[in-house]
C-alpha positions in Angstrom: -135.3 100.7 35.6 -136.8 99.7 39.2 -140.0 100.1 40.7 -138.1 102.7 43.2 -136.7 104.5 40.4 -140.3 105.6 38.5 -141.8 106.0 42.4 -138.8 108.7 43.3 -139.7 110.8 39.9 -143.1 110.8 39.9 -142.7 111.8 43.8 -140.2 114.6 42.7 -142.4 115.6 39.9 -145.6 115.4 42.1 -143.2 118.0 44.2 -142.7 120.2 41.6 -146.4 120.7 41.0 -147.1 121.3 44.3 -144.4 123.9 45.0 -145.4 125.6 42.0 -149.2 125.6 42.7 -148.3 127.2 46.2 -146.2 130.2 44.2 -149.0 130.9 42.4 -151.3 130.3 44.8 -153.4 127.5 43.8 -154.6 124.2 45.2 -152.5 121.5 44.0 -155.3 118.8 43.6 -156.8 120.8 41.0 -153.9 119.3 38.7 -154.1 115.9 37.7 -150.8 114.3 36.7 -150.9 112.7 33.2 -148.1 110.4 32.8 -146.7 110.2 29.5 -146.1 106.0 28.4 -145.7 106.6 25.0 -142.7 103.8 23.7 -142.4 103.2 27.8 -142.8 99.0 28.5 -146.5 98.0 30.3 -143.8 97.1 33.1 -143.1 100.6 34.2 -147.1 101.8 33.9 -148.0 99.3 36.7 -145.2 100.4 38.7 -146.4 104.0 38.3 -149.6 102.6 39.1 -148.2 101.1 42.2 -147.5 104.6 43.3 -151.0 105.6 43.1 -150.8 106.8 39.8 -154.1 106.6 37.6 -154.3 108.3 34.1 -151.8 107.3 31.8 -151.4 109.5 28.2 -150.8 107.4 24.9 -150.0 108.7 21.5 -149.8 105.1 19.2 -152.9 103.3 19.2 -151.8 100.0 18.7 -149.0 100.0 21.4 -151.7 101.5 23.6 -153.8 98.6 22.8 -151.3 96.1 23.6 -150.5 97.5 26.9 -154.2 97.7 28.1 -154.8 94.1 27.5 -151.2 93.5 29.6 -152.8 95.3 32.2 -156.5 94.8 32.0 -156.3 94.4 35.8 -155.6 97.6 37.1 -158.0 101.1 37.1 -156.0 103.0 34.5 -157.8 105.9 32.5 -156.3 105.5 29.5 -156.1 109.4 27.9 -155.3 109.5 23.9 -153.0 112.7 22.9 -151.8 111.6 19.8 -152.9 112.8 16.2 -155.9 110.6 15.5 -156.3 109.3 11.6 -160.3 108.5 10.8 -159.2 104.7 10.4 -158.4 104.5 14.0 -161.3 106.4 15.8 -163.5 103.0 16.5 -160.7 101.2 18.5 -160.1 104.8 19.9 -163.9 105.4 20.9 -164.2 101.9 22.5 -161.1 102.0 24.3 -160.5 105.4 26.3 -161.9 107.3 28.5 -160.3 110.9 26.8 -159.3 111.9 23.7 -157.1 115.0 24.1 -155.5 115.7 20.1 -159.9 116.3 18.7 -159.3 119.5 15.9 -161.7 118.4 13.1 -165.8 117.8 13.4 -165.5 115.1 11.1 -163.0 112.9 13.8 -165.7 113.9 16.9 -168.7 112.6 14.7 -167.1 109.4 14.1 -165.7 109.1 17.7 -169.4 109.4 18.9 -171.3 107.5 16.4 -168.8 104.8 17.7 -169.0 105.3 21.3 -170.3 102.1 22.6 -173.7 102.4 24.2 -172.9 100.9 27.4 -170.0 102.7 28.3 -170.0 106.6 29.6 -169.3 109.4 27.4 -166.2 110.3 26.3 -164.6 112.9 27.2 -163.3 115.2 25.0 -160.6 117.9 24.6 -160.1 120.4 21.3 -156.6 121.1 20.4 -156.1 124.4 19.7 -152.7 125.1 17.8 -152.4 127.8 20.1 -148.8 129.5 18.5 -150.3 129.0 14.6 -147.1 126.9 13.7 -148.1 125.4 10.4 -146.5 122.5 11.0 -148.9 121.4 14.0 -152.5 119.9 14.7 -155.0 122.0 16.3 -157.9 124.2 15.6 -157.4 127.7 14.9 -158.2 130.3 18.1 -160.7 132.5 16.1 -162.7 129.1 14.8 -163.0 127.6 18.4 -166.3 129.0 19.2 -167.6 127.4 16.0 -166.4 123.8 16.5 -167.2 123.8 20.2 -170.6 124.5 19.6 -170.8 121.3 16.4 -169.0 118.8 19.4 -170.9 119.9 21.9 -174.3 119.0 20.7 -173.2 115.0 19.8 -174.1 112.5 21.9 -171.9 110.2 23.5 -169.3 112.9 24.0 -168.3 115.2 27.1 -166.6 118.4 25.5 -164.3 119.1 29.0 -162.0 121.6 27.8 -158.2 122.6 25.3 -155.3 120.9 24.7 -152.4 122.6 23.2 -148.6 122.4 22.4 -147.1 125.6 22.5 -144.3 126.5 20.6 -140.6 126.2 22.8 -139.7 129.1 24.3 -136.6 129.8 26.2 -137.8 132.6 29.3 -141.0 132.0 31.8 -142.8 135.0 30.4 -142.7 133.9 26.8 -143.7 130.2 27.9 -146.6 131.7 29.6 -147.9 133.9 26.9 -149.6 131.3 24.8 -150.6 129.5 27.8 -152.4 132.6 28.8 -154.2 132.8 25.4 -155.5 128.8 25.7 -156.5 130.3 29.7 -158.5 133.0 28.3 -160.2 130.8 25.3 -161.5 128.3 27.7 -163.0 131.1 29.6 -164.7 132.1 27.0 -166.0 129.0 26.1 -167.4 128.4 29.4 -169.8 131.3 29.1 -171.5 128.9 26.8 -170.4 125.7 28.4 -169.9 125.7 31.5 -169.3 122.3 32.2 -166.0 122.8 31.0 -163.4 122.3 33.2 -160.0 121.1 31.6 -156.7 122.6 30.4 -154.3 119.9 29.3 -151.4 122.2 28.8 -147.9 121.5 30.3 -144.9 119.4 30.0 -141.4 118.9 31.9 -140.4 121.9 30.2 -142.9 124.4 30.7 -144.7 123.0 33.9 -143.9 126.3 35.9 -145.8 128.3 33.4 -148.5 126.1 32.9 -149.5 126.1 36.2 -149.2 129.7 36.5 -151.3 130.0 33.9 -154.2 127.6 35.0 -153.3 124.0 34.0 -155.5 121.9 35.4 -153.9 118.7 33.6 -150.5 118.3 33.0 -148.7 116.0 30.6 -145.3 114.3 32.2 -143.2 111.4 30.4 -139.1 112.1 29.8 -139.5 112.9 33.8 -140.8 110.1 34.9 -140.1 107.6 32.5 -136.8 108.6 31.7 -135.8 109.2 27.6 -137.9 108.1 25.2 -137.5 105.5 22.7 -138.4 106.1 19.2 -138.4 103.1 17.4 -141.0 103.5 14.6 -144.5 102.2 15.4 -147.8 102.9 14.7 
């Protein structure tokens, strides 16, 4: 995989956000791009990077780890979206700038207590398990107002905004109805808080509705990246 090759995706998908931002009349920069590296080789980040690409989305801590020293010389913002176990929130805390996958107090206490000083806040994202499938993460809709409020008042965090991973769905409109729930619980919330700012909702197979529905971040790997490799880590 060449240099060329992950510069003409993330140019197509850059595209894609664009066109749909201008059907549903919004400004495209207003959408970051979060590139997916999950199982992808430190190699291909720093040709993304090369493109002018900056924040980078890791779900394995340890690879993640592995590939920031690897490429301690470039500007990434390294985002974790990956289910976070309390045994891995210190290297988390010290080395990220957001967390995206935060659905329990206990996991933002312990993120902020071990915030180092020195650096800024962290910026945070709750993930709401927007579809109530029982077999995802993510805080429930009705209890949002409750945990926002606990995360809100710790120090060395930012809350920014929701996460969520809606169930599949196979038409536009039914893709856009649970986005359109996460869109209206973030309004809500910013009543409150108005710093927030950040819907990380969106993938290759829902970007269209995403966007429609306010995305302001989305998340992009098999598209850039090409398919996944899922040898077992941690």
């Amino acid at each position: 995989m060449t240099t060329a090759y992950i510069a003409k995706n993330i140019s197509e998908v850059r595209q894609q956000i664009h066109n749909h931002c201008a059907q549903y009349q919004r400004n495209a920069t207003n959408v970051t791009l979060l590139a997916v590296s999950k199982t992808k080789p430190a190699a291909l980040l720093r040709a993304a990077y090369d493109t002018g690409q900056r924040d980078f989305g890791e779900n394995y801590l340890q690879e993640s780890l592995d590939k920031q020293k690897e490429l301690s010389d470039l500007a990434i913002i390294w985002h974790f979206i990956g289910p976070i176990q309390s045994n891995k929130t210190r290297a988390i805390a010290e080395n990220f700038q957001w967390v995206h996958s935060v659905d329990r107090l206990k996991i933002a206490r312990r993120l902020s207590e071990q915030r180092p000083e020195d650096m800024p806040p962290l910026n945070i994202c709750l993930q709401v398990n927007i579809s109530r499938e029982e077999s995802k993460s993510g805080v429930a809709p009705e209890t949002l107002p409750e945990l926002a409020k606990e995360i809100a008042a710790l120090p060395n965090l930012t809350l920014r905004g929701l996460m969520a991973i809606p169930a599949p769905a196979e038409t536009l409109a039914e893709q856009r109805k649970p986005l359109a729930e996460l869109q209206k619980a973030l309004t809500a919330l910013q009543k409150d808080y108005p710093q927030l700012d950040t819907l990380s909702m969106g993938m290759s197979g829902d970007l269209e509705a995403a966007i429609a529905e306010g995305s302001t971040m989305v998340r992009i790997g098999t598209a850039i990246f090409g398919a996944r490799d899922y040898a077992p880590t941690i």
